[in-house]
C-alpha positions as CSV (number, residue, x, y, z in Angstrom):
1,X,-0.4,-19.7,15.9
2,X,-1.0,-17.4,12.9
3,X,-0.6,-14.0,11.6
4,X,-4.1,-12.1,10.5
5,X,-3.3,-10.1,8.0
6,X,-5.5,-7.7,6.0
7,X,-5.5,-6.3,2.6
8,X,-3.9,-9.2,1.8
9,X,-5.5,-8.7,-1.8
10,X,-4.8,-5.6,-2.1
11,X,-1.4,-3.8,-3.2
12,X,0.8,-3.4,-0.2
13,X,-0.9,-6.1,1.2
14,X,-0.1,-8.7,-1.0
15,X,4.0,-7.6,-0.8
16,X,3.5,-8.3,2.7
17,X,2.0,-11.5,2.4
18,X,4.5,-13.0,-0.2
19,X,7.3,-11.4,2.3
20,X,5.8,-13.2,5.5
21,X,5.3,-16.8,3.4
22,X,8.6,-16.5,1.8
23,X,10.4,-15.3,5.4
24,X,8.7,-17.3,8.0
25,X,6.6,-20.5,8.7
26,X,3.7,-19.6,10.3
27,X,0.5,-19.5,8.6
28,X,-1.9,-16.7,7.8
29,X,-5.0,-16.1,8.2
30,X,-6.5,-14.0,5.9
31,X,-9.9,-11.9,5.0
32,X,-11.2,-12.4,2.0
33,X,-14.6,-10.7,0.4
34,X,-15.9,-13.0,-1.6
35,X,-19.1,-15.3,-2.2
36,X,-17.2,-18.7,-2.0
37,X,-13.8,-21.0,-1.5
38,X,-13.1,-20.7,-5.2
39,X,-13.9,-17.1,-5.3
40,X,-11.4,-16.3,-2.5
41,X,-8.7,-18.5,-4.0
42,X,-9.1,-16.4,-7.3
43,X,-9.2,-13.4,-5.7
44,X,-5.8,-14.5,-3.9
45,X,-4.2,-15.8,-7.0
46,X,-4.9,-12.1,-8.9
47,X,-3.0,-10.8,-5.9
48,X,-0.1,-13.5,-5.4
49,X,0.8,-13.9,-8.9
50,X,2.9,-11.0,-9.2
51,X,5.4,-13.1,-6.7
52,X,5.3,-16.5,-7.1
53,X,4.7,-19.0,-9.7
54,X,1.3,-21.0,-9.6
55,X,2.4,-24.5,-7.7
56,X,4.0,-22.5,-4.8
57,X,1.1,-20.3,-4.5
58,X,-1.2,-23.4,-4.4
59,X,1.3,-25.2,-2.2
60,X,0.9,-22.0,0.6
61,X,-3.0,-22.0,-0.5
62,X,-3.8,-25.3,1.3
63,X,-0.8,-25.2,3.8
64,X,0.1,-21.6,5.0
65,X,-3.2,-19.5,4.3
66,X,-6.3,-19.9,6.2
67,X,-9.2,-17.9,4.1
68,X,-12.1,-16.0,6.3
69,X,-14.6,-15.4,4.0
70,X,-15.9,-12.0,5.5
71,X,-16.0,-7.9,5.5
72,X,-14.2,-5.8,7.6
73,X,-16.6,-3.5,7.9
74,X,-19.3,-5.7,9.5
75,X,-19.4,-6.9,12.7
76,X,-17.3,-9.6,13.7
77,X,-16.4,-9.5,9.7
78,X,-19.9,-11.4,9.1
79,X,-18.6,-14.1,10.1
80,X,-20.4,-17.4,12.1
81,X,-19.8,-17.1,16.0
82,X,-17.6,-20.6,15.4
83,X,-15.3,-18.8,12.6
84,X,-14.8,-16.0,14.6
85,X,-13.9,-17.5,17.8
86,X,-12.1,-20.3,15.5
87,X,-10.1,-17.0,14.3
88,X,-9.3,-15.3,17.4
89,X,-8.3,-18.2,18.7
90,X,-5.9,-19.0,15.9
91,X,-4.5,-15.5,15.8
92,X,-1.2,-14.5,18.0
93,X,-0.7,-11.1,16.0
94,X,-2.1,-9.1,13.0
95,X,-0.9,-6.5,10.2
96,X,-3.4,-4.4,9.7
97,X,-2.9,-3.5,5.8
98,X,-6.6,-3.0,4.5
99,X,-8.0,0.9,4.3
100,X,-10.3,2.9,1.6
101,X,-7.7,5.8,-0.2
102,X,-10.9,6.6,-1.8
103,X,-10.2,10.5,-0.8
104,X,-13.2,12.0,-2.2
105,X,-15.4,10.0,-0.2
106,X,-16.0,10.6,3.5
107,X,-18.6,8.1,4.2
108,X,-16.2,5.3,2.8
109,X,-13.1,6.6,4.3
110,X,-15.7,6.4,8.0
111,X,-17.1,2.8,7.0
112,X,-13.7,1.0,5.9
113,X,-10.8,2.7,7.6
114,X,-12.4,3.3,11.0
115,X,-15.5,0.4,11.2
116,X,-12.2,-1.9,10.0
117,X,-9.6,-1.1,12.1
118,X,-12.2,-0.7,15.3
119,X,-12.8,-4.5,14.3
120,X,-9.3,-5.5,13.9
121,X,-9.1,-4.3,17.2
122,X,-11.6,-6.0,19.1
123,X,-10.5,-9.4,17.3
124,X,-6.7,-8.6,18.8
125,X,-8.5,-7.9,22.6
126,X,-10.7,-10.8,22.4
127,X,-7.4,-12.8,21.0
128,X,-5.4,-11.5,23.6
129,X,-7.9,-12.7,26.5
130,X,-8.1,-15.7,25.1
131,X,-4.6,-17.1,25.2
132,X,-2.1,-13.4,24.7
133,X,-1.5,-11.6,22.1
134,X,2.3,-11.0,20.6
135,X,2.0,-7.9,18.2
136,X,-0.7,-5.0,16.0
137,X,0.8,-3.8,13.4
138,X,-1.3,-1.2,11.7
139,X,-0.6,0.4,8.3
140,X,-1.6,4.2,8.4
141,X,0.0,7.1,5.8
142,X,2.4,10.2,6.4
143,X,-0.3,12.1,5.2
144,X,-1.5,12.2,9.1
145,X,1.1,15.0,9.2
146,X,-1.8,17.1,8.0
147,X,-1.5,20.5,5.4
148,X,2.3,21.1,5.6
149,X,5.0,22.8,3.5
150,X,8.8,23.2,3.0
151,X,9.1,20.5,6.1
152,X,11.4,17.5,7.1
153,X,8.8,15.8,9.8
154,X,9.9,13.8,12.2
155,X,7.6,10.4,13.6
156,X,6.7,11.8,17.1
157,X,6.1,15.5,15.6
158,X,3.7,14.3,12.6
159,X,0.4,14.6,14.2
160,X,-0.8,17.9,15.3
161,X,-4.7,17.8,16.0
162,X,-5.0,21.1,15.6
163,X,-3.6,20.6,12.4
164,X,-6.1,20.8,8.9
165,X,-6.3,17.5,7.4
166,X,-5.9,17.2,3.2
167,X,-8.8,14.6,2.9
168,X,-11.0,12.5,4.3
169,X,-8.6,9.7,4.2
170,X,-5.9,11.6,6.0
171,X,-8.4,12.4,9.0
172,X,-9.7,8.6,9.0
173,X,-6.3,7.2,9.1
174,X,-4.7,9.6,12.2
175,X,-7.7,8.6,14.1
176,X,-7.2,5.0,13.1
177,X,-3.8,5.5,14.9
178,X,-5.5,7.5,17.7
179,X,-8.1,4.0,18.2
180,X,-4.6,1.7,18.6
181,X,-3.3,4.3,20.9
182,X,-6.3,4.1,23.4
183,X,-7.6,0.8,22.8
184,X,-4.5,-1.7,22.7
185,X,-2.6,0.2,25.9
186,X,-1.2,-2.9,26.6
187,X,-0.3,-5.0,23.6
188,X,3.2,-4.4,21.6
189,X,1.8,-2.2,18.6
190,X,4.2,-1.1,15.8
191,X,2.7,1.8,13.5
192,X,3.8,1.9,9.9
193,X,3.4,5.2,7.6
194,X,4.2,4.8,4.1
195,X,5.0,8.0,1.9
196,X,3.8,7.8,-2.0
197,X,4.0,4.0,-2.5
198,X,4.7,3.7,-6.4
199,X,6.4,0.9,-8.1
200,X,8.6,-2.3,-7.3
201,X,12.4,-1.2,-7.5
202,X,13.4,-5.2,-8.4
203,X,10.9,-5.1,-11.5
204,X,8.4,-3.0,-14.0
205,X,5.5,-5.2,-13.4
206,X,2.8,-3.8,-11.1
207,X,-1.0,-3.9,-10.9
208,X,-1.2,-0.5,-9.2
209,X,-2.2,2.7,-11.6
210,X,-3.5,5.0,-10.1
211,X,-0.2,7.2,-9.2
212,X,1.7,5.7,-12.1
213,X,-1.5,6.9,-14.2
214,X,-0.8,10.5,-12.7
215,X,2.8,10.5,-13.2
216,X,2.3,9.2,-17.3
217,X,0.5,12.3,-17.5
218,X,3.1,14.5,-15.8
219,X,5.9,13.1,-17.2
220,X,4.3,14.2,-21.0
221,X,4.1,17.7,-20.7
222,X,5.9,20.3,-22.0
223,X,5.5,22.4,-19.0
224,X,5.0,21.2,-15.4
225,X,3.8,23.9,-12.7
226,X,6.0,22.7,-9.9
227,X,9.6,24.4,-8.4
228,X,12.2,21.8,-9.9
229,X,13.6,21.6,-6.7
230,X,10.6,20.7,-4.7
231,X,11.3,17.4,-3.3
232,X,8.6,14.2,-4.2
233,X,8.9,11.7,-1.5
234,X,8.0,8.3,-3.3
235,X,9.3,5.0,-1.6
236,X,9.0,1.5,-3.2
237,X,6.6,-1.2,-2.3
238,X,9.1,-3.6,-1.9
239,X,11.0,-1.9,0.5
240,X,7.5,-0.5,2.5
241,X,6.5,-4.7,2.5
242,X,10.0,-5.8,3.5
243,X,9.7,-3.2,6.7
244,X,6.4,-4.3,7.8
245,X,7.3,-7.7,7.5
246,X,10.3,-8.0,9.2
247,X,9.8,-5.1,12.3
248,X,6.4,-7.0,13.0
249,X,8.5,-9.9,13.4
250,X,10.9,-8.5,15.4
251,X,11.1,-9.5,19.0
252,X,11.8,-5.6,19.9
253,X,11.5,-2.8,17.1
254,X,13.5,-0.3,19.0
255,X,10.3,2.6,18.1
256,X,6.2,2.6,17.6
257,X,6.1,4.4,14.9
258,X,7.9,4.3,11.6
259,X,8.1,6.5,8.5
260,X,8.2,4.3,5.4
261,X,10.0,7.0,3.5
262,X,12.4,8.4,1.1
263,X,13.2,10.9,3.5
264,X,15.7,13.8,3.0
265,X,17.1,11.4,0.6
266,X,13.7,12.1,-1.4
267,X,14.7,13.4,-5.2
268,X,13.3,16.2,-6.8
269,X,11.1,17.0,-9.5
270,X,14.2,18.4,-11.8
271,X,16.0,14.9,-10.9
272,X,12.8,12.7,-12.0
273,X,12.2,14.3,-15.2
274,X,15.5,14.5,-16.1
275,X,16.1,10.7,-15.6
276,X,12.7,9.7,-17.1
277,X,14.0,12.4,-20.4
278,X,17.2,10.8,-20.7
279,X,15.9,7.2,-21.0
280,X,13.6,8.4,-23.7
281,X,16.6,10.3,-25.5
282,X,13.8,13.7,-25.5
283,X,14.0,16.9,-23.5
284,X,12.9,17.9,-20.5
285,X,10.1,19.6,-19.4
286,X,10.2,23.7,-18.6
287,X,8.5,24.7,-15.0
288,X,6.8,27.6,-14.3
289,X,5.5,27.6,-10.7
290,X,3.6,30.3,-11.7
291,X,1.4,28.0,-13.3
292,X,0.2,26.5,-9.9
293,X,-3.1,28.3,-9.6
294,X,-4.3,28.2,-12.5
295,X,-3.2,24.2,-13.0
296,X,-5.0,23.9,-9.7
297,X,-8.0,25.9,-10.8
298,X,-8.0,23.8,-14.3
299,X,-8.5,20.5,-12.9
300,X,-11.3,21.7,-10.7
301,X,-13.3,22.8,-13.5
302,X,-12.7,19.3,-15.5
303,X,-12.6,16.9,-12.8
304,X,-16.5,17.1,-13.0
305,X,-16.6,16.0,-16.4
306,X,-17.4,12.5,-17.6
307,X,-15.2,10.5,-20.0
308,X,-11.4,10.0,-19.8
309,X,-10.0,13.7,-19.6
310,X,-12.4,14.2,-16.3
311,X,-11.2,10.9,-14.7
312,X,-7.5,11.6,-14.9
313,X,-8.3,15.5,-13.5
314,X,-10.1,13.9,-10.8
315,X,-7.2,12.0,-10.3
316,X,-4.6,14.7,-10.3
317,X,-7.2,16.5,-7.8
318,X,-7.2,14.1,-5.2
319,X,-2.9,13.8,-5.3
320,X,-2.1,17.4,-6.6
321,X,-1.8,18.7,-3.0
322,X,0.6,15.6,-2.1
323,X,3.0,16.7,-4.8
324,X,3.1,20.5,-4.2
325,X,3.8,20.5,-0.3
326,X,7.6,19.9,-0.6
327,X,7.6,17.8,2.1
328,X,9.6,14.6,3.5
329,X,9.2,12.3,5.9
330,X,12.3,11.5,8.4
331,X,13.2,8.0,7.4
332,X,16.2,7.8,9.9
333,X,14.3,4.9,12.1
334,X,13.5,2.4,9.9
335,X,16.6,2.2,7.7
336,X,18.8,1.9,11.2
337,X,16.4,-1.1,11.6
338,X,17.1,-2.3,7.9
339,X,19.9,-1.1,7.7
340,X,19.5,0.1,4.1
341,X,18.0,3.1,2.1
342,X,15.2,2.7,-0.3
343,X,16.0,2.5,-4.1
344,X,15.3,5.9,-5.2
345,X,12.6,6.4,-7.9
346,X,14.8,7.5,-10.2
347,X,16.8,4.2,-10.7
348,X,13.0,2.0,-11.6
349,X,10.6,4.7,-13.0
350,X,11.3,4.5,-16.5
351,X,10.4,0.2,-16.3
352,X,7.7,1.3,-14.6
353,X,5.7,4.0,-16.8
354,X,6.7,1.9,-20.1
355,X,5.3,-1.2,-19.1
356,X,2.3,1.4,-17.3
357,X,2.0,2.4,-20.9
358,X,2.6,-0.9,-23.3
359,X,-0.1,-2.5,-21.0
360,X,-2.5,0.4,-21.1
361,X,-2.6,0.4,-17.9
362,X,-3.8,-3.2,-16.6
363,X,-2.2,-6.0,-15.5
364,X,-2.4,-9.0,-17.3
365,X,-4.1,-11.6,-14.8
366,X,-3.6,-15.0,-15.5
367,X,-6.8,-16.9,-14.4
368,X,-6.4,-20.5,-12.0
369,X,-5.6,-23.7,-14.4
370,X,-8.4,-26.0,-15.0
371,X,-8.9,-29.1,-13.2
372,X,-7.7,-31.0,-16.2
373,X,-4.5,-29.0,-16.2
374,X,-4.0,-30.8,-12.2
375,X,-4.9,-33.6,-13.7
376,X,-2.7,-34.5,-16.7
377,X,0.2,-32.7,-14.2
378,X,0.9,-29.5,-16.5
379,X,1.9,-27.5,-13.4
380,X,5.5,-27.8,-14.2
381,X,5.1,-26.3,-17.5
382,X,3.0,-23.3,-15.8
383,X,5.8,-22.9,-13.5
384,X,8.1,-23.0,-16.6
385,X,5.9,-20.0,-18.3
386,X,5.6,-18.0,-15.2
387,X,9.1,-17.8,-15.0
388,X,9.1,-16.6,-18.3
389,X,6.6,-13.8,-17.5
């Protein structure tokens, strides 16, 4: 019986799929948008590449991975009633890793994160009728805990519905939670809520930017308009992956819900810059939380512009209010579980933001070989470049 595992595409989801292939046996079955076989395998490829060379990726690609070409928003993921109920009858648990973090829409925060998980949902009932069901795992966000400040929150205290929500992707995702709640009463469910996901702490290479975009910026100017000792609580993929992975696994996870954190452990803004200054031999910047307001009030009024300097205030808009709450996220549950602390963002940032920066920004995909490369048996030599990579 397999795992279904969404998002397997996308960043965190990909972690957790290399995790789960390179930890366990059983297959996956995966969704995949795209228009054909080859498309998918692509598409799986861009993802996988960052953690495995190309023969073992096309040795789990025809043993391990079952591809569903479908959607998750559409009903029964588009798929033929035969692939579905070939699916559900296949499927013994799923990781539900796929959501829209699009936070300035509404409408695709409604269609992806709560159309998705509703149909994750119903394929985990009609699974579980079929023949059981062992496990939903579903992927949701601290950022459920709503407007806070100045707080260490605790798992069972984080959602408060009479609570303002920061964005539309905030509000989706605590009712996504909500849905597992009601609708699953009676299946094992394990809920995971990652802080600021940014960066691998084992190497540079990522094909995330849009927070290491943000902190490039930061990290450049003279003056910041934060309190240096506001805390930033920023966990590592890997460690986020190697939690999901391994609690969804487990025969009992001694909680429900999970803070993917940092914690009280989380540094501060004086600790970050000084690291990232002292590995560029430069100074650090001044702060002057005075500057707040107006900052804030700044990349309003230029996050409506076209062209480059109204795309990076638009993207300081959306994560501004995540950086300014100096608030953490108890992480005391899952590191008695792994029994050890994330790296802290200290120790990897400066990898990170250079190769952010020699790469401008984009990951350097390297496309499928050609059939004559299977052919004439050059996979050993790609296996002896990737390793060079």
């Amino acid at each position: 019986m397999a795992i279904f595992l969404t998002g397997t595409t996308g960043y965190i989801g990909a972690h957790v799929a290399s995790n789960l292939l390179a930890q366990g046996a059983e297959p996956l079955n995966v969704l995949v948008r795209a228009r054909d076989r080859e498309e998918a395998r692509l598409r799986l490829w861009h993802a996988l590449q960052l953690h495995m060379d190309f023969p073992r990726f096309d040795d789990h690609f025809h043993s391990r991975l079952q591809v569903f070409r479908g959607d998750l928003t559409s009903q029964r993921f588009g798929l033929a009633e035969d692939e579905y109920r070939q699916l559900a009858r296949s499927t013994n648990s799923a990781i539900h890793c796929a959501a829209s973090l699009n936070r300035k829409s509404e409408k695709t925060c409604l269609n992806v994160n709560l159309r998705g998980t509703l149909e994750v949902i119903q394929l985990a009932l009609r699974a579980r009728a079929d023949h059981g069901f062992g496990r939903f795992s579903h992927v949701s966000t601290v950022a459920v805990a709503g407007h806070r400040a100045n707080e260490v929150v605790e798992e069972d205290r984080a959602i408060d519905w009479n609570r303002s929500d920061y964005d539309p992707y905030a509000r989706t995702k605590k009712f996504c939670e909500h849905m597992v709640h009601e609708l699953l009463p009676d299946v094992p469910k394990t809920i995971f809520r990652p802080s600021i996901v940014l960066g691998d702490s084992r190497r540079p290479e990522t094909n995330q930017f849009e927070m290491v975009r943000a902190f490039v910026f930061l990290a450049g100017l003279p003056v910041l308009p934060f309190r240096p000792t506001d805390r930033v609580d920023i966990v590592p993929v890997d460690y986020v992956a190697d939690a999901i992975a391994r609690l969804h696994r487990a025969e009992n996870p001694a909680h429900e819900v999970y803070h993917l954190s940092s914690g009280v452990d989380s540094e501060t803004f004086a600790q970050l810059t000084d690291r990232l200054a002292k590995a560029q031999g430069k100074r650090g910047p001044i702060y002057a939380p005075s500057l707040e307001g107006p900052s804030a009030k700044a990349i309003n009024a230029l996050s409506g512009r076209a062209g480059k300097i109204g795309g990076l205030a638009m993207l300081l808009k959306v994560f501004l209010p995540y950086l300014v709450w100096n608030t953490v996220f108890d992480n005391r549950r899952v590191v008695a579980e792994m029994g050890a602390k994330p790296a802290p963002f200290s120790h990897y940032c400066y990898p990170l933001l250079r190769f952010s920066r020699e790469n401008n920004f984009s990951y350097p995909y390297r496309e499928l070989p050609t059939d004559r490369e299977h052919r004439t048996g050059n996979l050993e030599t790609l296996a002896e470049q990737d390793s060079r990579r």
